[in-house]
N, C-alpha and C positions, 0 to 999 in steps of 0.2 A: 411456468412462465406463460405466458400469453403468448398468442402468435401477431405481431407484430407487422406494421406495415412500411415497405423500404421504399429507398428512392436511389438510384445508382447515380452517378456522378464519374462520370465518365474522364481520367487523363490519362494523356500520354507517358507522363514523365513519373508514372507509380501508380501501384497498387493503393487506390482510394477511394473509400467508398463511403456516400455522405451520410450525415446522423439525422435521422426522420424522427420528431417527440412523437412521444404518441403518452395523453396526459395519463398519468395513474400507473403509468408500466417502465421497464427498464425502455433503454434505446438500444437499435441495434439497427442494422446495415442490410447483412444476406439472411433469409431464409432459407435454413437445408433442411428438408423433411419436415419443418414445423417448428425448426428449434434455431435459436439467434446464432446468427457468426457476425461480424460486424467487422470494422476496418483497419487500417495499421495506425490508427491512431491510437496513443499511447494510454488515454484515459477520457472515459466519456463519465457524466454525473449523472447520474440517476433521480428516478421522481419518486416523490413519500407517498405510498399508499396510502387507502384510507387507515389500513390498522399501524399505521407508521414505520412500517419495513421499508429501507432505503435501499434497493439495488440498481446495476447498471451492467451493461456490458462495454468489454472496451477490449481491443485487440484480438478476436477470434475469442475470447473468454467471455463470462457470464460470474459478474461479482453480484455477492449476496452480504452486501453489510448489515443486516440488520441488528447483528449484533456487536459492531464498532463502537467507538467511544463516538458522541455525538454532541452538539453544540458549537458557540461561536471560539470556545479556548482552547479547541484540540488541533494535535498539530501531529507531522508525521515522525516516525523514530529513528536518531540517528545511531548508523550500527555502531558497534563498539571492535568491532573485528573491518579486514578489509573487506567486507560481503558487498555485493550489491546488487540489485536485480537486474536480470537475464537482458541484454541486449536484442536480443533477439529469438525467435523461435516459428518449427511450423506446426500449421494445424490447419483442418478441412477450411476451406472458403467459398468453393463454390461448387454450385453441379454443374452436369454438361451443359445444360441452356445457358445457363449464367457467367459459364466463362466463355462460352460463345457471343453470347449480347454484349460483352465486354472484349475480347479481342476482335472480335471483327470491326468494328466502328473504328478502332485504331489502325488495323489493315486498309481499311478502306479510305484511311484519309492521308495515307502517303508520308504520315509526318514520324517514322521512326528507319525510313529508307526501304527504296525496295528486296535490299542484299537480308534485311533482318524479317521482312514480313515474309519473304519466300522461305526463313528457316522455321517460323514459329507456324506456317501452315504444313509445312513439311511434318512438322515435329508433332502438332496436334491434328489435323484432318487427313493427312494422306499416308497416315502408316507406319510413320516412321518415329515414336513404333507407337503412335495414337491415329484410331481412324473416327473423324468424325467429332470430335468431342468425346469421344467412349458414350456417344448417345446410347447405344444397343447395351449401356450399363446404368443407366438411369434407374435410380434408387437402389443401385448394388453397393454403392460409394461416392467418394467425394473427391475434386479435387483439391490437394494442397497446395498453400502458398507460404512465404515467409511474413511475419509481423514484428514490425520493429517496432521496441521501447523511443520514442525521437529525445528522450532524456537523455539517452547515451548513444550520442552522433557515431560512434564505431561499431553500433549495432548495423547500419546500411554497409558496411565490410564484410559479415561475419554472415549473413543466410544470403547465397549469391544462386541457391539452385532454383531451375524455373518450373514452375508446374508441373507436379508431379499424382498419379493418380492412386490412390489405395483403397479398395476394396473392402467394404464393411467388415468389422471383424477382425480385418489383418491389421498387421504393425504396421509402420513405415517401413521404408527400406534400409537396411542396416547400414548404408554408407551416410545414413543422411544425418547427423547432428544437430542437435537443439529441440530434435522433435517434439512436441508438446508429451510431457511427463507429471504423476501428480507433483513431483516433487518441481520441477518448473512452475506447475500452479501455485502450491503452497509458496512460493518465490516471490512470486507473483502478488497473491494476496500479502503477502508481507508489504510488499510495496505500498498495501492499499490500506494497512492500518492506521486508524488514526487514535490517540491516546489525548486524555486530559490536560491541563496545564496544571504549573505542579506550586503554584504561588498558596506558600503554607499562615496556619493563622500562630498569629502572635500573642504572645505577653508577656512586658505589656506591647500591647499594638501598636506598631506604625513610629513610635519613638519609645524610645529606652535608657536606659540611664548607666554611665561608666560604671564594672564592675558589679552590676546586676543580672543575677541570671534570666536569662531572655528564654522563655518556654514556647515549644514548636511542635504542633502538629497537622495533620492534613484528616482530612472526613477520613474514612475508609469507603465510606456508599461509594465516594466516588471514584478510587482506584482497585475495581474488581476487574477478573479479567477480561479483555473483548479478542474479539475474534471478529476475519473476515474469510469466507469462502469461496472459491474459484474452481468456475467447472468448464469441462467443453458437454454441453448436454448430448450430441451426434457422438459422441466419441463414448459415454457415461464412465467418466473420470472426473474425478475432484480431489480438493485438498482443501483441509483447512487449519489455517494458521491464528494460534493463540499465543497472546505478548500478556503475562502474568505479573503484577506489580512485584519486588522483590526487595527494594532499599531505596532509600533515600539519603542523597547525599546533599550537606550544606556546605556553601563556600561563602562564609561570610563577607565578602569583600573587601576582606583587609588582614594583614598580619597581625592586627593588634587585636587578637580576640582570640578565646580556646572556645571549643564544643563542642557537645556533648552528644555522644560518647567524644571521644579526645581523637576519633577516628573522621571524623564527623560524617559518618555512614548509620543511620538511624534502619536497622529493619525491621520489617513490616512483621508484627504481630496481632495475628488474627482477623487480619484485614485493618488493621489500623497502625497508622506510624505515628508514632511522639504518645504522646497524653496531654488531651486538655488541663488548660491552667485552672484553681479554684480554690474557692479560701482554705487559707490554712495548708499551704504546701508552698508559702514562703522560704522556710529553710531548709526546703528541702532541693537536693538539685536535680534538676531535669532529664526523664532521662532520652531527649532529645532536644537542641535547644543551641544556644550559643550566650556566651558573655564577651563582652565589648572591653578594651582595655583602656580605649581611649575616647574621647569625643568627636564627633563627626565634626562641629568646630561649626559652620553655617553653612554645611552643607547636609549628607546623609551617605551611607554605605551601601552598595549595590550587594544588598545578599542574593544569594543566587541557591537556588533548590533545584535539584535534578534528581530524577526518580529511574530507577535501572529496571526494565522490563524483561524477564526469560524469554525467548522466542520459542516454541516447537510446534512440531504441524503434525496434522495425521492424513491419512489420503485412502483414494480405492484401492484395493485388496491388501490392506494390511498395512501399507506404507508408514514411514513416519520417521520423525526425528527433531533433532535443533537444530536452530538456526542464531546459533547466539545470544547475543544480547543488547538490546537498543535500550538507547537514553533519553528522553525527553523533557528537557528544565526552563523555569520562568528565571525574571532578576526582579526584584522589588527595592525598594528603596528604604531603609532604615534609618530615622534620625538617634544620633547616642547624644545626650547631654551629661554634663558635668552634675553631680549629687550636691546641691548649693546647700551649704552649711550655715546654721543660724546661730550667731555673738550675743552673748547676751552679757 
């Protein structure tokens, strides 16, 4: 990563600190030692290099999408289990200047009462049990702070502890919960996947006819895996999280149809779902696809494709596991017309 240039923004009422562009590079807030920590904000967008790696930093983390699903039709995954990402968590945010340049200017303007500023210089300058900022620990460690998801408003409930300080190398403190984890990263990057749209090709295309088999499949180029990775660089921990294509499921938009398989879960063989249509495989039936029972009549069928992605992460020293499985589907619109028969 580049070392990056910040702009602090100073409030009373939260931990926040403002997004500086800087063109060509991720964004980021603090500087620790050389490496981004940024603010409690829940997701910051990152700029395309020249060799077109898309990162960014967002919440005390450093995302590395470059290899996500990209373009104007991807969209993010919805689980399939009750998961969801982490409300809350902590990780380094500042050193001793920087949380000094940041609490003092709110001490000194009287606006959080004086009963509260005489605890928080008690508690950080006079000993108790911080003296000074832990200046005389300047580049030994960092202070921590909590970062909230603001996606999920009961994340400001859940990290209620105040700056706390850790020591390069050491853990947090055992009481402290949510700590940043690679498995809260890989969480994390999950959050930050983004997958294809899953709107399948037809035939025949776009209109079809009662009682004909409607053949259905999707590229494979374009449902390979991606993956997005999440790191605290000060900390050298990461995770990264891969969503693997796995089935495709059709909902024709109506009861008046069977297909194909009868399950209508088509999966992914060898990177490719369905089989293109092409001459001479009229009689045969599809083996991904649907058939219409009835006619759309002067309107059309909302068929609907949804594609199931695996989740699992791997992370530093060894980590790893799943994370379920997420969904992500288009609706297209289908005309069926009646088979007009010619009297002679």
């Amino acid at each position: 990563m580049h070392r990056l240039q910040t702009l602090p923004l100073l409030l009373a009422t939260g931990t926040c600190l403002s997004l500086l562009a800087v063109p060509g590079t991720a964004h980021a807030d603090d500087t620790l030692d050389g490496n981004t920590q940024n603010s409690s904000e829940p997701t910051a967008k990152g700029d395309s290099s020249p060799d077109g790696t898309i990162s960014a930093s967002a919440s005390g983390v450093v995302f590395d999408r470059s290899k996500n699903g990209a373009g104007g039709a991807v969209g993010a995954l919805v689980s399939t289990t009750d998961w969801a990402p982490p409300a809350c968590w902590y990780a380094p945010k500042y050193t001793p200047d920087q949380l000094k340049a940041y609490l003092e200017p709110i001490w000194a303007a009287d606006s959080t009462g004086y009963e509260w500023d005489a605890q928080q210089r008690d508690r950080y300058v006079k000993g108790h049990p911080y003296t000074d900022f832990n200046k005389d620990k300047a580049g030994d460690g960092y202070w921590w702070d909590s970062y909230v998801n603001k996606d999920f408003p009961p994340g400001w409930d859940k990290c209620k502890e105040p700056y706390f300080w850790v020591d390069k190398g050491d853990p947090p403190p055992a009481d402290i919960q949510n700590a940043v984890t690679p498995e809260i990263l890989a969480e994390l990057a999950y959050n930050e996947i983004r997958v294809p749209s899953t709107t399948v090709d037809l035939a025949p295309a776009d209109t079809t006819k009662v009682n004909l088999p409607t053949w259905a499949w999707l590229d494979g180029a374009r449902f390979r895996p991606v993956s997005v990775t999440a790191s605290v660089p000060v900390l050298g921990i990461e995770a990264t999280t891969t969503a693997e294509p796995v089935s495709l499921r059709i909902d024709p938009g109506t009861a008046d149809a069977v297909t194909y398989p009868a399950s209508g879960v088509c999966e992914i063989n060898n990177q490719r779902i369905g089989e293109p249509y092409a001459k001479g495989k009229s009689e045969q039936t599809p083996p991904c696809g649907v058939k219409y029972l009835r006619s759309s009549g002067n309107g059309s069928y909302p068929l609907k494709a949804t594609i199931t992605w695996q989740i699992h992460w791997t992370g530093t020293g060894g980590a790893g596991g799943d994370l379920g499985e997420g969904t992500f589907g288009a609706t297209q619109n289908v005309v069926v017309q009646e088979i007009q028969a010619v009297n002679r």
